[in-house]
C-alpha positions in Angstrom: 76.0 120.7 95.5 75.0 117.1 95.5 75.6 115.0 98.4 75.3 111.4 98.9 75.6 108.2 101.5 76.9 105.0 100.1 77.4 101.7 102.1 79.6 98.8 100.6 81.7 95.8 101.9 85.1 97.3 100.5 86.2 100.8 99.8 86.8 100.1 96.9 83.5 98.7 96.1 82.2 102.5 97.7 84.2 104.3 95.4 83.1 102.5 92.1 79.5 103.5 93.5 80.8 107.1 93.8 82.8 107.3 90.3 80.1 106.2 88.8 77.1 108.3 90.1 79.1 111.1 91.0 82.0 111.3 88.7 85.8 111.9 88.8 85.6 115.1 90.4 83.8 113.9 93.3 85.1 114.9 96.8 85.0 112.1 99.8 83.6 114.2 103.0 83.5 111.2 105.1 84.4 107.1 105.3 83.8 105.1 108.5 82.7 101.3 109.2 79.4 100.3 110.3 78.1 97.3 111.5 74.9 95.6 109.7 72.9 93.6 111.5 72.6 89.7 109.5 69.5 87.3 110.1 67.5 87.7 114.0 70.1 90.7 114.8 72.8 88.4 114.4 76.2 88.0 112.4 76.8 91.3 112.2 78.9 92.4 109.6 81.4 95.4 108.9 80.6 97.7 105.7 82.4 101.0 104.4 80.1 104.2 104.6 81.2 106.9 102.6 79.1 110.3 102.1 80.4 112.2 99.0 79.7 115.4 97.6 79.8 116.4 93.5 79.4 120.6 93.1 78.9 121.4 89.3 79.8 124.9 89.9 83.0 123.6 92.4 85.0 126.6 94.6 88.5 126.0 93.8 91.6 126.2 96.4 91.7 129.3 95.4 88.4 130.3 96.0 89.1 128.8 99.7 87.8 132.2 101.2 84.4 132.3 99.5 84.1 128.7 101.7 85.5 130.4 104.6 82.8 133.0 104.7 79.8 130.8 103.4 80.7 128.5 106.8 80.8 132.0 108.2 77.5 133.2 107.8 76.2 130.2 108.4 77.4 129.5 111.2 75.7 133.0 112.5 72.4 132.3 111.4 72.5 128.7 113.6 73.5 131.0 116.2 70.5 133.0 116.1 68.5 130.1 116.5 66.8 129.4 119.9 65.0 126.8 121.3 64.2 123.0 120.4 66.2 122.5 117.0 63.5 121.6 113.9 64.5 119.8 110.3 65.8 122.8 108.8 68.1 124.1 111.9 69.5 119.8 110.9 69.8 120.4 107.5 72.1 123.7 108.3 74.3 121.8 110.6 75.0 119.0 108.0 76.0 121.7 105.3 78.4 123.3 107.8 80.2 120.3 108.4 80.3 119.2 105.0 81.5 122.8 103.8 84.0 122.4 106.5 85.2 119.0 105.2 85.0 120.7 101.8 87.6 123.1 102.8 89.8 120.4 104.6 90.2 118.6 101.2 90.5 121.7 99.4 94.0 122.9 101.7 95.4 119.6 103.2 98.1 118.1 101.8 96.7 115.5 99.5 94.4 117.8 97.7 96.8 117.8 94.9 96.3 114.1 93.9 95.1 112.9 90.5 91.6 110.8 90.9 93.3 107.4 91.2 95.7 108.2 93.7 93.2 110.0 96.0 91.4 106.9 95.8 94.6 104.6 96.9 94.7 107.2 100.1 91.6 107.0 100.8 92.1 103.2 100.9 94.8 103.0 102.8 92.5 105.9 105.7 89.4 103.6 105.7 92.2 100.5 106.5 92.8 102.6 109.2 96.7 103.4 108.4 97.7 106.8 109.9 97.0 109.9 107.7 100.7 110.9 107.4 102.0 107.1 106.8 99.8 106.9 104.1 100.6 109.9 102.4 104.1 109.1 102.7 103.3 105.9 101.2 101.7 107.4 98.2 104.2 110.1 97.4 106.6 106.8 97.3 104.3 105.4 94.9 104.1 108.3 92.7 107.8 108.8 92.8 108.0 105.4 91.1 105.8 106.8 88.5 107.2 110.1 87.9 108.3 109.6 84.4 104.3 109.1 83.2 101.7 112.1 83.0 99.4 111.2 86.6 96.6 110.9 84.0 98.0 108.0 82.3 98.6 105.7 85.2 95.5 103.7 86.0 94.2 102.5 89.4 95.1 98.8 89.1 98.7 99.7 88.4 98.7 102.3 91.4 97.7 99.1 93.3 100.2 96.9 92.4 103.2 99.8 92.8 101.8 100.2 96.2 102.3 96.3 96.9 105.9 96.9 95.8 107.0 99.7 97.9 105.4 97.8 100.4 107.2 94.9 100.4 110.0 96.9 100.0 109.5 98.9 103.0 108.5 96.2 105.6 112.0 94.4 104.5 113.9 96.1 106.5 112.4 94.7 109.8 112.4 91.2 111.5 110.0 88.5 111.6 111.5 85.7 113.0 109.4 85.2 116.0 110.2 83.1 118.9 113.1 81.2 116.4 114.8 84.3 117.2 114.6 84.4 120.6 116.6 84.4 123.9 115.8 81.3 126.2 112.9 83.4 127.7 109.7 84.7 126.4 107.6 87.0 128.1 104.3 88.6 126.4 102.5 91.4 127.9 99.1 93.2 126.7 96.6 94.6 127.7 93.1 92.1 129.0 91.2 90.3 126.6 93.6 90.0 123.4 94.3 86.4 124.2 98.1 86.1 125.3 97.1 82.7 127.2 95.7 81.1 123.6 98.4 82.8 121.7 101.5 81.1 124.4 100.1 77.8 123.9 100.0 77.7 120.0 103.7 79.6 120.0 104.0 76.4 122.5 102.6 73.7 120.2 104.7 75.1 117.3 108.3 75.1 119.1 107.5 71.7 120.5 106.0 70.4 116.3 108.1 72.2 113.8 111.3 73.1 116.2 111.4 69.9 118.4 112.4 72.4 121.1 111.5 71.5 125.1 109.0 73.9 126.3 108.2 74.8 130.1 105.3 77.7 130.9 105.5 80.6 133.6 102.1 82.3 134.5 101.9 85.1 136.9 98.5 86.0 135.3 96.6 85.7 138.5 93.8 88.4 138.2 91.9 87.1 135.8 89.6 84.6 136.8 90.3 80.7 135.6 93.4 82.3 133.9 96.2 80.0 135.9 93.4 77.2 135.0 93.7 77.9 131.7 97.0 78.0 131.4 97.3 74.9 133.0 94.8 72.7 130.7 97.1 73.6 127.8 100.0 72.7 129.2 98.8 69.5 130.2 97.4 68.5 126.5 100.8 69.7 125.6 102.5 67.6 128.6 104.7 70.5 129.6 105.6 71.7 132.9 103.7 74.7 134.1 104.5 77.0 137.5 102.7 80.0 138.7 104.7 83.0 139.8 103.6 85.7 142.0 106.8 87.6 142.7 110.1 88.4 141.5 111.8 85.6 143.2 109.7 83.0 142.6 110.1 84.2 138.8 113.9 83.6 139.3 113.5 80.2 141.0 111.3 78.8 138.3 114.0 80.3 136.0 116.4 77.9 137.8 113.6 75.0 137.7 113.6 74.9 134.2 116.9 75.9 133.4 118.0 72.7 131.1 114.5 73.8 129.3 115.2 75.1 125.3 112.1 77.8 125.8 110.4 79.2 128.7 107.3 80.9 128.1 106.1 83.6 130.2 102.1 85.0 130.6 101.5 87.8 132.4 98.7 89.1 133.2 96.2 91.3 131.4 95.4 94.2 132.8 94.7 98.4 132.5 97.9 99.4 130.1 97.4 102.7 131.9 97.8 101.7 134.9 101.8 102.7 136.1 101.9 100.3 138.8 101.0 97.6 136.3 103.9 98.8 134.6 106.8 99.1 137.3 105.6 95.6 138.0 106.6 94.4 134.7 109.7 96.0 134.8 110.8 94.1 137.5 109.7 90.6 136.3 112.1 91.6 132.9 115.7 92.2 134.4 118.3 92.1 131.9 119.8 89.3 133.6 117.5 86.4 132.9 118.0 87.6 129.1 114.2 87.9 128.2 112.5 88.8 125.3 109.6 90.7 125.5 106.3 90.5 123.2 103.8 92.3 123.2 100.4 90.8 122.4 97.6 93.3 120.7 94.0 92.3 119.2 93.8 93.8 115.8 90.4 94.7 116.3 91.4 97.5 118.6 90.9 101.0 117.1 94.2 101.7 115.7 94.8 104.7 118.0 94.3 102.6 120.9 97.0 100.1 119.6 99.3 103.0 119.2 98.7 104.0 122.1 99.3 100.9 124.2 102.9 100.0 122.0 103.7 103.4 123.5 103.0 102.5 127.1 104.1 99.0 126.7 107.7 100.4 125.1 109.1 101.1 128.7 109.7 97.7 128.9 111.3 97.5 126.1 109.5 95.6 123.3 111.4 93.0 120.7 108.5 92.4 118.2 104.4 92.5 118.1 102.3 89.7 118.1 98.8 90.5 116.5 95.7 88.6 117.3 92.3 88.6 116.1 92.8 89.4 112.7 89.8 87.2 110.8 87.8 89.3 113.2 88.8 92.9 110.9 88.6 94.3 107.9 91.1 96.9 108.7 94.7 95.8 108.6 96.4 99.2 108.9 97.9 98.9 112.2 100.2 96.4 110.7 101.5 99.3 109.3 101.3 101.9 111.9 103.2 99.7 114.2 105.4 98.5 111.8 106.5 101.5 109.7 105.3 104.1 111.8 107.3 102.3 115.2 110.3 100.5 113.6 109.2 97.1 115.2 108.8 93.6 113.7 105.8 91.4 114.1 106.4 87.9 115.0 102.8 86.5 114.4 99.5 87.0 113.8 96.2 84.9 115.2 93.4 84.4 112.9 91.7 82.0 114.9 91.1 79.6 118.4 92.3 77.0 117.2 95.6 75.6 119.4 98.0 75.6 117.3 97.0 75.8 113.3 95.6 79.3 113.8 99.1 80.8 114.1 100.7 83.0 110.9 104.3 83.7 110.3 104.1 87.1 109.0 106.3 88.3 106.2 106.4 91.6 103.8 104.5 89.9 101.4 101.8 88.5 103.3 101.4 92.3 105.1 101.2 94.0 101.5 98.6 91.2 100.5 96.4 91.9 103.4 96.5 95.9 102.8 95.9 96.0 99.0 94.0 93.2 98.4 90.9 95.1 99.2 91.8 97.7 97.4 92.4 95.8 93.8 88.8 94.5 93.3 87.6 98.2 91.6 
């Protein structure tokens, strides 16, 4: 068995390395991202590693037994070994887990994908979209093509299927943003995904493009500067600002600015695990100030960790997503995730500091065009 690393900026890029060396009937054991270091350690930029395996003599599914017992008896002769570990005790380890991964690809449910498909999944895992979504997404995609032999559909048209259904799937949920909205905004998160930045270009767009009158709430203060911050915004804006440290003084700025089109409320960022955190929220979003709630999440989370916080942050009740961060990633799958995989809609995304051009109005096209554009270049 032949095994091999390959680094690359795309997947896609990774897999035309594999095809090529390896052939069609190579087997991906593993695909992360690393971080390169550019000039003087700095700049560092993302790449795909994938380490692939090609076995001229390959155990079929069949054969899944004869895996089963070579992991087997190798796993007993490591266990015989005692003291420090050398080279060879190194090189045994590596073949167990890539015999293991072996036998993961040879009994999961994707194993029965053509070449060109397995290649599309694999995509959409190193985008970081969740295993089951995108094997859901596939089978959708091959569905479409059910009346051609697998062989005979290429890769480029697997692609551009995959855009379709895509588009087609994410129609069905809302992205109208804060032109949706009740007369109050709140948006929550968790530290450091930049609600403040975010509330002021939301701010700069309803006063630009909607001619609305905009007033901003902040109760955000346990972050350091954070009122401050707030507060130089809304003065280059020239909008009224009040801080809020309870419930009541919530409801009294409520009553301050009631002749106000849009009240925008920052809370502040803290531990999503935290429950008093939490309770606390709940009782700054009462259903009768009629509030909508967004939820604010840096795409450059790991997409289990955005999952994760939607799930905590749902108790509150959650009316669409805001994702910032995103010309900080390569990995776009928790658009999906959250999306598909939660029933929500995303109001915007950030892709940059700037107050208030680096503010996107998401739609089903745009979403499709950020997951499959990196897989088309193969």
């Amino acid at each position: 068995m032949k095994v091999k690393k390959y680094t690359a900026a795309t997947m896609p890029e990774a897999m035309k390395q594999v095809r090529k060396e390896l052939g069609t009937g190579a087997v991906i054991l593993n695909s992360k991202e690393v971080k390169h270091k550019g000039f003087l350690g700095l700049f560092k930029k993302s790449r795909i590693e994938v380490v692939a395996a090609h076995d001229p003599d390959p155990i079929r599914p069949s054969n899944n037994q004869m895996i089963q017992d070579k992991v087997a008896n190798t796993t007993k002769t490591e266990n015989k070994q005692d003291g420090p570990k050398k080279d060879s005790d190194n090189l045994v380890l590596e073949e167990i887990k890539q015999l293991k991964k072996m036998l993961h690809y040879s009994t999961d449910e994707t194993s029965h994908y053509p070449m060109n498909y397995r290649l599309v999944y694999e995509g959409l895992i190193a985008q970081e979209v969740e295993p089951i979504l995108a094997k859901q997404l596939v089978d959708k995609v091959m569905d479409k093509a059910s009346d051609l032999e697998p062989e005979n559909v290429n890769y480029r048209d697997i692609v551009n299927t995959l855009a379709t259904v895509l588009k087609t799937e994410l129609s069905g949920f809302p992205y109208k943003g804060i032109e949706d909205t009740k007369k109050i905004a709140q948006f929550v998160g968790p530290t450091g995904v930049g609600k403040t930045t975010t509330i002021a270009k939301i701010a700069a767009k309803c006063m630009l493009e909607d001619q609305k009158k905009v007033a901003l709430i902040t109760s955000d203060t346990y972050r350091i500067a954070a009122v401050e911050q707030l507060r130089t915004y809304a003065k280059i804006l020239d909008v009224p600002m009040e801080v809020a440290y309870t419930a009541d003084d919530f409801r009294q700025a409520f009553e301050k600015y009631a002749n106000y089109d849009v009240i925008l409320v920052d809370t502040a960022g803290r531990n999503f695990r935290d429950e008093q955190y939490i309770r606390q929220l709940k009782e700054t979003t009462r259903p009768e100030w009629e509030m909508d709630t967004y939820l604010v999440l840096a795409l450059t989370a790991k997409a289990e960790d955005i999952t994760t916080i939607y799930d905590q942050f749902s108790q509150i009740g959650i009316k669409e997503v805001v994702f910032t961060k995103t010309d900080e990633t390569r990995q776009y799958g928790s658009f999906l995730n959250i999306s598909l995989g939660k029933q929500t809609g995303i109001a915007y995304a950030t892709n940059g500091q700037d107050v208030p051009e680096d503010l996107l109005k998401l739609s089903p096209s745009l979403i499709s065009d950020y997951i499959v554009d990196g897989l088309r270049d193969v």
